[in-house]
C-alpha positions as CSV (number, residue, x, y, z in Angstrom):
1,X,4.5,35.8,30.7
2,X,6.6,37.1,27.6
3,X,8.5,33.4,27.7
4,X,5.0,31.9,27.1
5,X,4.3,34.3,24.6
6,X,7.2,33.2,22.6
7,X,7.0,29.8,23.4
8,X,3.2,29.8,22.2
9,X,4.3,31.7,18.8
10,X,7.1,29.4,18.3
11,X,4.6,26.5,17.9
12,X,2.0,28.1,16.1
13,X,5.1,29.0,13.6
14,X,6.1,25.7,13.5
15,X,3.1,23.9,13.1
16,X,1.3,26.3,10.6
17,X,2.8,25.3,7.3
18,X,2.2,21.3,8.3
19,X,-1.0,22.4,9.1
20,X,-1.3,24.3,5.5
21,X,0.0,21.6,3.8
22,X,-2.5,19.0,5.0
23,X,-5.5,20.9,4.6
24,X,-4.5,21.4,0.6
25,X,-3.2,17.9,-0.5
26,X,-5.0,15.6,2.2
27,X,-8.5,17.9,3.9
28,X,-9.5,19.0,0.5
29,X,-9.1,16.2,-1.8
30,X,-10.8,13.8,0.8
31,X,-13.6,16.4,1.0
32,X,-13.6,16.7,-2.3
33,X,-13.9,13.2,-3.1
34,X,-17.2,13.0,-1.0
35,X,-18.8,16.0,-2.5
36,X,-17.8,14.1,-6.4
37,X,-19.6,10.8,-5.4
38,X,-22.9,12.9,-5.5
39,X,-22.8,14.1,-9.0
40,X,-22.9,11.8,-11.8
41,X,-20.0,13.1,-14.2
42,X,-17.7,11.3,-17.1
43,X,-14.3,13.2,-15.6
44,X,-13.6,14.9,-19.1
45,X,-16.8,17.1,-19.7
46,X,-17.7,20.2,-17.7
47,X,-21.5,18.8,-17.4
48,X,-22.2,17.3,-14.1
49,X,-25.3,16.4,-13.0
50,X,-25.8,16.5,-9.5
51,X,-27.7,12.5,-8.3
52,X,-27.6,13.0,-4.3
53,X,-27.0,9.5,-2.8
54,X,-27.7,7.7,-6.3
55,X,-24.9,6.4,-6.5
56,X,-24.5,4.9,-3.4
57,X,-27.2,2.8,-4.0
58,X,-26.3,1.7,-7.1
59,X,-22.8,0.5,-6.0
60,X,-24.5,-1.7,-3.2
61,X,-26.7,-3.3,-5.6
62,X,-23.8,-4.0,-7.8
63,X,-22.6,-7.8,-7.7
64,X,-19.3,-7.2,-9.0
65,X,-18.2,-4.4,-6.4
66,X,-19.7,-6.8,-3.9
67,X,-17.7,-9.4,-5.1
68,X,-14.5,-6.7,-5.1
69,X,-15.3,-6.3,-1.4
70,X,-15.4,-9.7,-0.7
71,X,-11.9,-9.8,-2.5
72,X,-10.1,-7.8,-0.5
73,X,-11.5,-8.6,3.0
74,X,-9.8,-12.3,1.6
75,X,-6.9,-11.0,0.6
76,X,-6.5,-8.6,3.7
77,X,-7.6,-11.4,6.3
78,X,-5.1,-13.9,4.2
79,X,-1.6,-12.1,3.7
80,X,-2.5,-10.3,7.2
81,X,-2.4,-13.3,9.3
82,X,0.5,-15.7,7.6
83,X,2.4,-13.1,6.8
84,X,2.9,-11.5,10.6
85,X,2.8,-15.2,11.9
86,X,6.1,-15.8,9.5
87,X,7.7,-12.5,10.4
88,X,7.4,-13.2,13.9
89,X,8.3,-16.7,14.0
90,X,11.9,-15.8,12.0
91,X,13.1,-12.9,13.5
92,X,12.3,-15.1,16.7
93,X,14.5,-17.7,15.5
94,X,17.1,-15.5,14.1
95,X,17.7,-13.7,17.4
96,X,17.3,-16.3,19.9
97,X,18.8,-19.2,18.2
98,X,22.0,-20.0,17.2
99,X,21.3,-20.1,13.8
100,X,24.9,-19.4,10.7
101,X,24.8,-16.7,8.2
102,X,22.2,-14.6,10.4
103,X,23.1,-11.8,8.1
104,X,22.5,-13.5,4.8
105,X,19.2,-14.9,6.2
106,X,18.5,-11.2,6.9
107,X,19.5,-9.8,3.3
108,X,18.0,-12.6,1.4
109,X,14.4,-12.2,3.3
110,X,14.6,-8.4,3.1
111,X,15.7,-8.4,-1.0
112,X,12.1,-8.6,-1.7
113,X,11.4,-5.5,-0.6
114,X,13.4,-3.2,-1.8
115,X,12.4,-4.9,-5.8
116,X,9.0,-3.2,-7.3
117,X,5.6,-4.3,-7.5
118,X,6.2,-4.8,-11.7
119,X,9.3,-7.0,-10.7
120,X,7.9,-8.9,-8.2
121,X,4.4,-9.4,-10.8
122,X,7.1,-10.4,-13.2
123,X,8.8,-13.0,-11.3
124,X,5.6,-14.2,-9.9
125,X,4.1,-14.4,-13.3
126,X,6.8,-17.0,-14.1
127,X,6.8,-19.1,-11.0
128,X,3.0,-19.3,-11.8
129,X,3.4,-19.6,-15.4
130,X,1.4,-22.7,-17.3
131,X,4.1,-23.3,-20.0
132,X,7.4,-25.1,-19.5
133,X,9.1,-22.1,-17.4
134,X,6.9,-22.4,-14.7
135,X,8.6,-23.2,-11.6
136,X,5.5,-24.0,-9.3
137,X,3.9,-26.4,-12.3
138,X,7.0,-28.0,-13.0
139,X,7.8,-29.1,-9.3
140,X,4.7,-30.1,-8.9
141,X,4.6,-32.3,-12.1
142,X,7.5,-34.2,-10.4
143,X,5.3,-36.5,-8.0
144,X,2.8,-37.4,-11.6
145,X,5.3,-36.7,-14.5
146,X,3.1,-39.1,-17.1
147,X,-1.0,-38.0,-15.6
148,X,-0.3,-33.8,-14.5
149,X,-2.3,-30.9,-16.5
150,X,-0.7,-27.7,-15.6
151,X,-2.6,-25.9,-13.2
152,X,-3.5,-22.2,-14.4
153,X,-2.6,-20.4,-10.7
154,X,-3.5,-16.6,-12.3
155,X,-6.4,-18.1,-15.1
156,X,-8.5,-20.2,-12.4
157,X,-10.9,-18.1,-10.3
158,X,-10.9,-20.6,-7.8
159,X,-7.2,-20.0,-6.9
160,X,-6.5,-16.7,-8.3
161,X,-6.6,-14.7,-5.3
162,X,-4.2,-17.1,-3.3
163,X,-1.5,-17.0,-5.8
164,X,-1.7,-13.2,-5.9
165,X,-1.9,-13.7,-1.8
166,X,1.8,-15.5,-2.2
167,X,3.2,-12.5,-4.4
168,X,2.4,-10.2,-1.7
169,X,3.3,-12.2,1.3
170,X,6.8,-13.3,-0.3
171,X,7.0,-9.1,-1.0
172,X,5.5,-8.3,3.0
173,X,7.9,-10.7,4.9
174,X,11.6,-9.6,5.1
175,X,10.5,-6.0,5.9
176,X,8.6,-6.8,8.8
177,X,10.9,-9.7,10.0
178,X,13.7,-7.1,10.3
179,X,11.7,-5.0,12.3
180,X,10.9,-7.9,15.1
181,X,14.3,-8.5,15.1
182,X,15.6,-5.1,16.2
183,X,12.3,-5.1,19.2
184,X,13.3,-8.8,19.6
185,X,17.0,-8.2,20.5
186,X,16.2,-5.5,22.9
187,X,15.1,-7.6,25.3
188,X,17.1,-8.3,28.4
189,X,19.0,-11.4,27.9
190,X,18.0,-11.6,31.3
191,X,14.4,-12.9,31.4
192,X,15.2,-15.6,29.2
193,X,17.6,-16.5,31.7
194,X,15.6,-16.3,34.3
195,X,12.7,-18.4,32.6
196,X,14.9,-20.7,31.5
197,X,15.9,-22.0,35.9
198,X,12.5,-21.8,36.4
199,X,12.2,-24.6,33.4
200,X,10.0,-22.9,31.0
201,X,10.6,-24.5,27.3
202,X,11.5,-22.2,24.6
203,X,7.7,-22.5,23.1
204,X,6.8,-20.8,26.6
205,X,9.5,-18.2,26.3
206,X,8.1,-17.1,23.0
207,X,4.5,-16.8,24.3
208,X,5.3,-15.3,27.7
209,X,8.4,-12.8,27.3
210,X,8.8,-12.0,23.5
211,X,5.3,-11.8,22.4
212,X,4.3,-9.4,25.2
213,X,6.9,-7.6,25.1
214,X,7.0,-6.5,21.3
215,X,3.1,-6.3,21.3
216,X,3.3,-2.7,20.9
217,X,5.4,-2.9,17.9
218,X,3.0,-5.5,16.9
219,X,-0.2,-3.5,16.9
220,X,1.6,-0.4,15.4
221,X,2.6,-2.3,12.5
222,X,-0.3,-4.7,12.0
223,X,-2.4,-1.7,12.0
224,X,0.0,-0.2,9.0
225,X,0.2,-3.1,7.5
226,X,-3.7,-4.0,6.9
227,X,-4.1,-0.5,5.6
228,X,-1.5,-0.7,3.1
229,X,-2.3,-4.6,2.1
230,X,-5.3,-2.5,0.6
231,X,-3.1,-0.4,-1.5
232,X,-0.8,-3.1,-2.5
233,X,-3.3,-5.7,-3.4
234,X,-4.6,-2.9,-6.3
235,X,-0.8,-3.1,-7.5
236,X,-0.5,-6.9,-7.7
237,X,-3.6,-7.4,-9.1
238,X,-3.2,-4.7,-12.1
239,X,-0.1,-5.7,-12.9
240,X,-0.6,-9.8,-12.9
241,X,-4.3,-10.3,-14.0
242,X,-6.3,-6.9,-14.1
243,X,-8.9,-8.2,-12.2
244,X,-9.4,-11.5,-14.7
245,X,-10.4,-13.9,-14.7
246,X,-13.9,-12.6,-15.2
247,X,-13.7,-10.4,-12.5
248,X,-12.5,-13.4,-9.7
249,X,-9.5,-11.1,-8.7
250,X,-11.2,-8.0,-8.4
251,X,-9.8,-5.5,-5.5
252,X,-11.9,-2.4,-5.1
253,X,-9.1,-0.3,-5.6
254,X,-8.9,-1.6,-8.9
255,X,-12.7,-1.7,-9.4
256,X,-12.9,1.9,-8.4
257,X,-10.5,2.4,-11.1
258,X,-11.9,0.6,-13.9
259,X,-15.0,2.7,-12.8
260,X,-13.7,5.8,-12.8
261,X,-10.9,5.9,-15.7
262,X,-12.1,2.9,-18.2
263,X,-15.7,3.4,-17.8
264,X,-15.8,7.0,-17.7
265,X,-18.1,6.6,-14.7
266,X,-15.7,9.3,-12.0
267,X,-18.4,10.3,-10.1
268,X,-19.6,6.5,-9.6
269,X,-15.6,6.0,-9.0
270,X,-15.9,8.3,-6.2
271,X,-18.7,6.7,-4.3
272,X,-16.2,3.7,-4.2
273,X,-13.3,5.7,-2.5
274,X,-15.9,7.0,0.0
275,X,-16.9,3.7,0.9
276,X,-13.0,2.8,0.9
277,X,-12.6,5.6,2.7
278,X,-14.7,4.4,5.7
279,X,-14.0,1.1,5.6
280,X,-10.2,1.8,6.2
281,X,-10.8,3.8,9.4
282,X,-13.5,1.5,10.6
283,X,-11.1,-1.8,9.9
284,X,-7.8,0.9,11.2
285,X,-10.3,1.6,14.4
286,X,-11.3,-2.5,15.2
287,X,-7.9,-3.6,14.6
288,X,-6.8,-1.0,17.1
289,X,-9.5,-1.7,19.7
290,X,-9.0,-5.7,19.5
291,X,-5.5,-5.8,20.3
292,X,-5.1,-3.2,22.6
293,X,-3.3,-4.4,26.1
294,X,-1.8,-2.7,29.2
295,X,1.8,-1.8,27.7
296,X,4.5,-3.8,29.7
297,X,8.3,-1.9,30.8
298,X,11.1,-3.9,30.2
């Protein structure tokens, strides 16, 4: 009984300061955040005024932070998918086949990474550049060297948010490839052998050994990865267009904080990071449900 007794205030001393800590920099500022969106309140002054669910309505009558939302379901959806479907397919080929300088491969896709946001804006910024320095215009002005106009990848709203889709995809890949290759190579060399006498090709090996078998590093990760594609796509799109042209590259992140530090408008800012709020653990909670499957032992 006394062993229990220990045992029980062990844990409660361990877990206690977490606990603490949590509650002040992650239950309070969320709460806090909900209790702001009802006021209406310039973030400076002490007069707030106190609007209810105002300013709920007002955001989903308002085009632009509709047109935000539709941004970053894109972007999400976009760098999401071709971005996993890339990792996966080159760690895949990295481990299974006999591929020279494995290890460069592995540094060169992972350098991206480890640069920052600003870097990676700045190199993008030049590959997409409309002058004589950019890369992507001047490659593609090889196949029409005397008839091609420069194509403005950050200044045309049509294409905007697919260029800043490449910056973060180029950014996203290495990381994730590396970590398909350390759950690739711990599968028993084994079942491939065993597949491979019973004839299946190496398309069928993918499908029916590795696939399966990393799922659950999969769905961790893609689950990580869709919620954090919403922080990063605020950091691309500050730093290369700011939301321009006209408001075609608009993230809410970044509308929320136009809102909230540019307009002066924090309590409106707020009712955005509710909405974000709930629309991170409702996307967290489908993602999850969707590709849930019985876990399979090695």
């Amino acid at each position: 009984m006394n062993k229990k007794k220990t045992q029980k205030r062990f844990l409660i001393g361990c877990l206690t300061p977490a606990l603490i800590l949590i509650a002040i920099f992650m239950v309070y500022p969320t709460l806090n955040i909900f209790y702001m969106s009802m006021f209406k309140w310039g973030g400076l002054s002490e007069t707030k005024t106190f609007v209810g669910l105002n300013n709920f309505i007002t955001l989903f009558q308002d085009t632009k932070f509709l047109q935000s939302f539709q941004n970053s379901i894109l972007l999400i959806v976009v760098v999401t998918i071709i971005t996993f479907g890339f990792a996966v397919v080159f760690a895949n080929i990295l481990v299974r086949e006999n591929v020279k300088g494995k290890g460069f491969f592995r540094v060169i896709f992972y350098i991206p990474n480890i640069l920052s946001v600003a870097v990676i804006s700045a190199i993008f910024a030049q590959i997409y550049a409309v002058d004589t320095g950019g890369l992507l215009n001047n490659i593609i002005s090889l196949f029409k060297p005397e008839t091609y106009e420069s194509i403005q990848f950050l200044g045309d709203p049509k294409i905007v948010l697919y260029a800043i889709a490449g910056a973060m995809i180029w950014q996203a890949i290495g990381y994730y490839m590396v970590m398909y290759m350390a759950s690739i190579s711990s599968i028993p060399e084994h079942l491939y052998e065993a597949a491979k006498i019973e004839g299946a090709s190496r398309m069928t090996q993918f499908f029916q050994i590795t696939l399966p078998l990393i799922w659950s590093n999969l769905r961790t990760t893609l689950t990580f990865f869709v919620i954090s594609t919403i922080n990063m796509s605020f950091l691309f799109v500050k730093v290369l267009t700011s939301g321009g042209p006209g408001g075609a590259s608009e993230v809410f992140l970044s509308y929320l904080y136009k809102q909230a530090y540019d307009n002066a408008s924090y309590g409106y800012g707020m009712a955005i990071g509710v909405i974000i709020f709930i629309f991170s653990f409702a996307l967290s909670a489908i993602v999850n449900k969707i590709t849930e499957r019985d876990t399979i032992q090695m």
